[in-house]
N, CA and C atoms as an extended XYZ file, in Angstrom:
297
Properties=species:S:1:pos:R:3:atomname:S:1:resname:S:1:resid:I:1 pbc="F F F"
N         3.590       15.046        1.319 N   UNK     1
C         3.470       14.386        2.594 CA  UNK     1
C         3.842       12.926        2.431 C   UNK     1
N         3.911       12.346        3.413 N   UNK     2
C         4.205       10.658        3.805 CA  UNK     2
C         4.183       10.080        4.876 C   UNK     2
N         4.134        8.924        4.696 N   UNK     3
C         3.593        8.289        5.934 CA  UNK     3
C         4.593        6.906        6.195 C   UNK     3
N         5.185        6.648        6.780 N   UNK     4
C         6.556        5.470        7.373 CA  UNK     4
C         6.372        4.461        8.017 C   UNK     4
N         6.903        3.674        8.562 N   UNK     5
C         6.959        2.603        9.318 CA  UNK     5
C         8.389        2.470        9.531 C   UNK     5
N         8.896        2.850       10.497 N   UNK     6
C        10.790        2.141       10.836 CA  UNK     6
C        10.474        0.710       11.271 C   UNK     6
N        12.121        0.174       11.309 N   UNK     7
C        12.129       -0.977       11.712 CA  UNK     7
C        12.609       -1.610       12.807 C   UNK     7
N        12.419       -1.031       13.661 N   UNK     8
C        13.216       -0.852       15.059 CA  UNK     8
C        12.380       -1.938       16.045 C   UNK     8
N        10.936       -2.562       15.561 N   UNK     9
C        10.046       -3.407       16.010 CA  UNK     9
C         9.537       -3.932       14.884 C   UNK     9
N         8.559       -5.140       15.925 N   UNK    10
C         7.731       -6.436       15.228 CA  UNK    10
C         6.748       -5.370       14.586 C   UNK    10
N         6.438       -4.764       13.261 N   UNK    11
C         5.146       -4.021       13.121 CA  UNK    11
C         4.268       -4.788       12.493 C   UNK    11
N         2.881       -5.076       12.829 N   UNK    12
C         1.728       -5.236       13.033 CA  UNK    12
C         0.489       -4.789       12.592 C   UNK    12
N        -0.005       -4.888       11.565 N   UNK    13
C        -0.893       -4.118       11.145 CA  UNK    13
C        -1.499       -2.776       11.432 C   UNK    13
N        -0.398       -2.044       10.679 N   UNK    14
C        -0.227       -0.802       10.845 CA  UNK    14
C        -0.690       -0.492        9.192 C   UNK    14
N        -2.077        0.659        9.850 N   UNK    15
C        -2.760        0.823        8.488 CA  UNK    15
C        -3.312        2.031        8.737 C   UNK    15
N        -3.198        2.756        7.203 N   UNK    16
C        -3.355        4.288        6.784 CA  UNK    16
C        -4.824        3.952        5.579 C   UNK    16
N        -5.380        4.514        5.683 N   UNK    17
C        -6.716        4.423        5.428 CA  UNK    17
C        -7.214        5.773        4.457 C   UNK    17
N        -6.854        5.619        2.786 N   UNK    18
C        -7.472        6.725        2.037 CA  UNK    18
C        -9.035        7.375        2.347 C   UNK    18
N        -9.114        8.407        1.682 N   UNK    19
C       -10.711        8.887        1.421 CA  UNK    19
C       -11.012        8.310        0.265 C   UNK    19
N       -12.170        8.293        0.387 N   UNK    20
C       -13.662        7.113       -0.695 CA  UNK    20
C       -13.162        7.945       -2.077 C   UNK    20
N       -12.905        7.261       -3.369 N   UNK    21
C       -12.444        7.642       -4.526 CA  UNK    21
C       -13.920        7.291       -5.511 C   UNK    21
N       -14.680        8.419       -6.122 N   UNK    22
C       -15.116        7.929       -7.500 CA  UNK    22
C       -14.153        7.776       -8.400 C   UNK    22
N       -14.614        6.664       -9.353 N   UNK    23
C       -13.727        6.027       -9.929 CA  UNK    23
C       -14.530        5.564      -11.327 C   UNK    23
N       -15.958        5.945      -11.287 N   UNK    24
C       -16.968        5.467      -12.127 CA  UNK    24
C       -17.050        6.105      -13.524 C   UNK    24
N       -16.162        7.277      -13.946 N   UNK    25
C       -15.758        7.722      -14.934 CA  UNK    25
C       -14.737        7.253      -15.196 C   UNK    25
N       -14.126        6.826      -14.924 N   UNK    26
C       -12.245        6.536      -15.560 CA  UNK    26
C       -12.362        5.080      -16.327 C   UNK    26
N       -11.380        5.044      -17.458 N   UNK    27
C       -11.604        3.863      -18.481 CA  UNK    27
C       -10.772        3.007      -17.699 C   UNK    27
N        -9.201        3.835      -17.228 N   UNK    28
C        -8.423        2.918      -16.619 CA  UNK    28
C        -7.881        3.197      -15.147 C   UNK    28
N        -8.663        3.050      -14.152 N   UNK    29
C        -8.240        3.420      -13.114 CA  UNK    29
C        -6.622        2.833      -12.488 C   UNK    29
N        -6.314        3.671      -11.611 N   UNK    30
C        -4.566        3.578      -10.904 CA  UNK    30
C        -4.498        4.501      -10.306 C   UNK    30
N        -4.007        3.892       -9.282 N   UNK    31
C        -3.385        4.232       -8.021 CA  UNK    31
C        -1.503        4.570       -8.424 C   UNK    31
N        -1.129        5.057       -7.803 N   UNK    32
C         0.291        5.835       -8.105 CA  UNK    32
C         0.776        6.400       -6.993 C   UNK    32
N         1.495        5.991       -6.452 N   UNK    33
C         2.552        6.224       -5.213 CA  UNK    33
C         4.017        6.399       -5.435 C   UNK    33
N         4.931        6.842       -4.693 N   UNK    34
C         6.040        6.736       -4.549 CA  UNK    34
C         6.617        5.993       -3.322 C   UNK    34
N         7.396        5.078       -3.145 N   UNK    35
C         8.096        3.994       -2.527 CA  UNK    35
C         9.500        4.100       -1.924 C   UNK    35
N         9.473        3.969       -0.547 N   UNK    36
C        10.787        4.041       -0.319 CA  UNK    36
C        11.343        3.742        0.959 C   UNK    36
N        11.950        2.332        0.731 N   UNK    37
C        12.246        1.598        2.050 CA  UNK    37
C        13.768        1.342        2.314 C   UNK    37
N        14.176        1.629        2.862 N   UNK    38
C        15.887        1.811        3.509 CA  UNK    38
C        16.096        1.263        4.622 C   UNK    38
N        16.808        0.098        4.827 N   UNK    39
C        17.164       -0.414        5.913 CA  UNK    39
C        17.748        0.846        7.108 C   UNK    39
N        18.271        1.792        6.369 N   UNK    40
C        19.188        3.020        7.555 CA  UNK    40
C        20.054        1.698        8.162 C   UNK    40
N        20.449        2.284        9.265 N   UNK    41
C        21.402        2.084       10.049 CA  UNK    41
C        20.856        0.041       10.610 C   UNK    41
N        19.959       -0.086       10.470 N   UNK    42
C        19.163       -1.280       11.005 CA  UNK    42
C        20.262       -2.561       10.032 C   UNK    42
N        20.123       -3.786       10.981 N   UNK    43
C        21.104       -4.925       10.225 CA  UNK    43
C        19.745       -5.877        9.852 C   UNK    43
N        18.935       -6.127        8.755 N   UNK    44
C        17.593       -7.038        8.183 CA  UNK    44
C        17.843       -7.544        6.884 C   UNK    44
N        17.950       -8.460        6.977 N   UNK    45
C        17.674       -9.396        5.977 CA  UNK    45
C        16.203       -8.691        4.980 C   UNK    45
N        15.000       -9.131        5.908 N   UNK    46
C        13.873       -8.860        4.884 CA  UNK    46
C        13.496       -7.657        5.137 C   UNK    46
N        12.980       -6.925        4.266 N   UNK    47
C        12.008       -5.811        4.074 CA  UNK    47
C        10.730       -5.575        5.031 C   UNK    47
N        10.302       -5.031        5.303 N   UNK    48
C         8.524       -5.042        6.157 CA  UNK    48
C         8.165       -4.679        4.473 C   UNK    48
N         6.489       -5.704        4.098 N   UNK    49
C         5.637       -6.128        3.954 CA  UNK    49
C         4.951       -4.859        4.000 C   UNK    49
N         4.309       -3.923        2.338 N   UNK    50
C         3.074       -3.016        2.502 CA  UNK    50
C         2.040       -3.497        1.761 C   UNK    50
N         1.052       -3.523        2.127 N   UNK    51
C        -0.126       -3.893        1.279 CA  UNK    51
C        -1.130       -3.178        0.806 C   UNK    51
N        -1.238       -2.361       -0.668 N   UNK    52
C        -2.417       -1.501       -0.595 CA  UNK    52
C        -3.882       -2.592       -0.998 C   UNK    52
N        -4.526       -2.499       -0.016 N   UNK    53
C        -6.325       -3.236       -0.147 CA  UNK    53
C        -7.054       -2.766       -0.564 C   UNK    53
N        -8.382       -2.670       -1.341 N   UNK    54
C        -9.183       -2.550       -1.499 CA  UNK    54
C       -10.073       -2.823       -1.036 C   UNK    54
N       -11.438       -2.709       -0.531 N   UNK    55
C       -13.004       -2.958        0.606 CA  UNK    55
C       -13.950       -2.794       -0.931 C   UNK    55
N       -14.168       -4.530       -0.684 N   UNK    56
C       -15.791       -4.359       -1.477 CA  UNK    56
C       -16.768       -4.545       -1.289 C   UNK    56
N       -16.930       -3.760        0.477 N   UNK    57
C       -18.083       -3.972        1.261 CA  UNK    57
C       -18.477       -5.028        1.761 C   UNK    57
N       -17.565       -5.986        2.162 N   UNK    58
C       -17.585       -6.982        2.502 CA  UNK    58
C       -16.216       -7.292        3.608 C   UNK    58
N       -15.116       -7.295        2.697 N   UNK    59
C       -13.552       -8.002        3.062 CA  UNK    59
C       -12.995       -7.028        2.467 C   UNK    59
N       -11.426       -6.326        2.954 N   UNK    60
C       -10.812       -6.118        2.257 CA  UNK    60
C       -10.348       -6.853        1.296 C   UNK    60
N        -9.290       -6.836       -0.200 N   UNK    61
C        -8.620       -7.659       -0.670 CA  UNK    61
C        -7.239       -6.871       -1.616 C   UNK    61
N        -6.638       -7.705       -1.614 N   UNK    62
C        -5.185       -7.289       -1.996 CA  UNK    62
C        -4.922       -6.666       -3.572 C   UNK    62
N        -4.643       -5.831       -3.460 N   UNK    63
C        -4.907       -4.775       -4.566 CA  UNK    63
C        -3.154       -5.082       -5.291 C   UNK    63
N        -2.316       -4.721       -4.558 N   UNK    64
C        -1.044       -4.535       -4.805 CA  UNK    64
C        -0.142       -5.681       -3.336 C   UNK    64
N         1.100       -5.517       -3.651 N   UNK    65
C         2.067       -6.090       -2.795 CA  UNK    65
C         3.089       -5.849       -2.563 C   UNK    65
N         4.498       -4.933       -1.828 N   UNK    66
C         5.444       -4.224       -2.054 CA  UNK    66
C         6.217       -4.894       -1.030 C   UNK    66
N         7.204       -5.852       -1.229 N   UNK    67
C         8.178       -5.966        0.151 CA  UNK    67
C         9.780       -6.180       -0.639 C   UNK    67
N        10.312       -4.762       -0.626 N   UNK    68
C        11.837       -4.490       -1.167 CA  UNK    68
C        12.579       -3.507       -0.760 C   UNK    68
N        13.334       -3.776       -0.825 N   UNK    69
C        14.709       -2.360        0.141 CA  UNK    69
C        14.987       -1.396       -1.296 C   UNK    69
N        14.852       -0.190       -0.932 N   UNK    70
C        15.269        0.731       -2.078 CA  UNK    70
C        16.141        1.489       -1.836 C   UNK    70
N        16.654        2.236       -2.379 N   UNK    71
C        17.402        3.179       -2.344 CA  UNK    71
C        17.408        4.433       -2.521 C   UNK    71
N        16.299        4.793       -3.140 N   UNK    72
C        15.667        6.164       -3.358 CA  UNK    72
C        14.333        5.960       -3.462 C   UNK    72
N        13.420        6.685       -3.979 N   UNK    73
C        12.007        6.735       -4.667 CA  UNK    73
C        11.796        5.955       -5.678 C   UNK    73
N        11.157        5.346       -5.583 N   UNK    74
C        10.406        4.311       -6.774 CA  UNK    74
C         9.265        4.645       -7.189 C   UNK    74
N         8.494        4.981       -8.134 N   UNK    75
C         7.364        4.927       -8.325 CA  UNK    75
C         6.716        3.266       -8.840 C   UNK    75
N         5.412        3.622       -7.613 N   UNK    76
C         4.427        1.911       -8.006 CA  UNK    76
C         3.285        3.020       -8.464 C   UNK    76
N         2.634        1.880       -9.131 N   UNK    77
C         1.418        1.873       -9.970 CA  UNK    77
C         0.985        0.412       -9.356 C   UNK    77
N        -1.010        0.503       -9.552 N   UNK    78
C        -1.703       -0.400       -8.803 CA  UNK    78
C        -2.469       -0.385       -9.270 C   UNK    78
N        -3.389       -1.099      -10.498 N   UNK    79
C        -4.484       -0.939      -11.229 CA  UNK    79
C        -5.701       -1.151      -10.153 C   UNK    79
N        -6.532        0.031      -10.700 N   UNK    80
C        -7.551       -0.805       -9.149 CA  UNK    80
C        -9.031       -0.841      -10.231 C   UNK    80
N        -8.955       -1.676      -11.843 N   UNK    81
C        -9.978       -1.782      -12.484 CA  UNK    81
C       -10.569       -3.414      -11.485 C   UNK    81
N       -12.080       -2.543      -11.496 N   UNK    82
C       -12.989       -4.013      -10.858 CA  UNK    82
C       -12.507       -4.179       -8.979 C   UNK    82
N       -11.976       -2.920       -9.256 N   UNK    83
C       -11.659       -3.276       -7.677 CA  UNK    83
C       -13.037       -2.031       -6.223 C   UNK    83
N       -13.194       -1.613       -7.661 N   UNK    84
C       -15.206       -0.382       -7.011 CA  UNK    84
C       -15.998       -0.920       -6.227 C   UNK    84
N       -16.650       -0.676       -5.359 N   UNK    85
C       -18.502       -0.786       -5.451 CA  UNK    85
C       -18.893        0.072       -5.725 C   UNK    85
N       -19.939        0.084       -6.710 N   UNK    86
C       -20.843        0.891       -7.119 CA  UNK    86
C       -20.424        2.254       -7.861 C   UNK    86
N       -18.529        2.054       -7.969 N   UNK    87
C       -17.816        3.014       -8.749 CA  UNK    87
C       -16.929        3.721       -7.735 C   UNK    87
N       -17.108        3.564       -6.608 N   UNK    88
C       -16.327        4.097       -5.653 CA  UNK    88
C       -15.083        2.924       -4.856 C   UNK    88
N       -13.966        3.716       -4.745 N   UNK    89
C       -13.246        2.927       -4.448 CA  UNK    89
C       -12.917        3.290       -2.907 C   UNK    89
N       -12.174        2.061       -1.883 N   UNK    90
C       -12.059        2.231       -0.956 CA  UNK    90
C       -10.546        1.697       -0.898 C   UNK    90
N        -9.776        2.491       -0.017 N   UNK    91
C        -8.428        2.234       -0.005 CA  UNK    91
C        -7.798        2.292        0.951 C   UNK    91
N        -6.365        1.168        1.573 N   UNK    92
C        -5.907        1.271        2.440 CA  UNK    92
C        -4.399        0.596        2.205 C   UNK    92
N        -3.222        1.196        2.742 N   UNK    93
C        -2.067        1.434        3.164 CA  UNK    93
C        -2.305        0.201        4.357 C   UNK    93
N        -1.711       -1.394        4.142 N   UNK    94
C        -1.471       -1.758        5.705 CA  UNK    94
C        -0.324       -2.262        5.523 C   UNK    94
N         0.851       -2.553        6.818 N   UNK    95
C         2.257       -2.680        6.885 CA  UNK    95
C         2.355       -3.903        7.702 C   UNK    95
N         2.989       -5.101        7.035 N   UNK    96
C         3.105       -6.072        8.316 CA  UNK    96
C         4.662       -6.297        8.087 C   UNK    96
N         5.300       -6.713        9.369 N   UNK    97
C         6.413       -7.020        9.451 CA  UNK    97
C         7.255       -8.126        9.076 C   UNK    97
N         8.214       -8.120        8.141 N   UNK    98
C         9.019       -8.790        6.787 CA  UNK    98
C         9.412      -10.122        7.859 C   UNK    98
N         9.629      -10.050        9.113 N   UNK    99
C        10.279      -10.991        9.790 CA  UNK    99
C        11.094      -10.391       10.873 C   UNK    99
């Protein structure tokens, strides 16, 4: 499965929201996605802006940072050590627009 954002508009905090991860066994926790942003047919200079966050029951905060044009699949990796409460992790996919 996957989840997109085109670029056909201003996008706006547009956010996909994981299920609650234990994480309280693992020596080295990571996150692992595949990536893949293509201008298509669109004329842009910049990329749209993904951000995976982390919630430590408080604020989200910035886990990772992805704003690049690809050409196929990329695999990212996102260490999310110290990024828990209480061993559980909370995760979110948000998209803001490159310009």
């Amino acid at each position: 499965t996957f989840a997109w954002i085109d670029f056909s508009s201003t996008d706006v905090g547009v956010v996909m929201q994981m299920v609650d991860i234990d994480i309280s066994s693992l020596s080295s926790p990571a996150l692992k996605f595949d990536y893949f942003s293509d201008i298509g047919t669109y004329s842009l200079s910049v990329p749209n802006i993904m951000y995976v966050e982390a919630f430590d029951g408080t604020t989200w905060n910035i886990a990772g940072t992805f704003q690049q044009f690809t050409n196929s699949w990329e695999e990212k990796l996102v260490d999310l050590t110290g990024l828990d409460n209480a061993g559980i992790v909370t995760l979110r996919f948000r998209g803001e627009s490159g310009g």
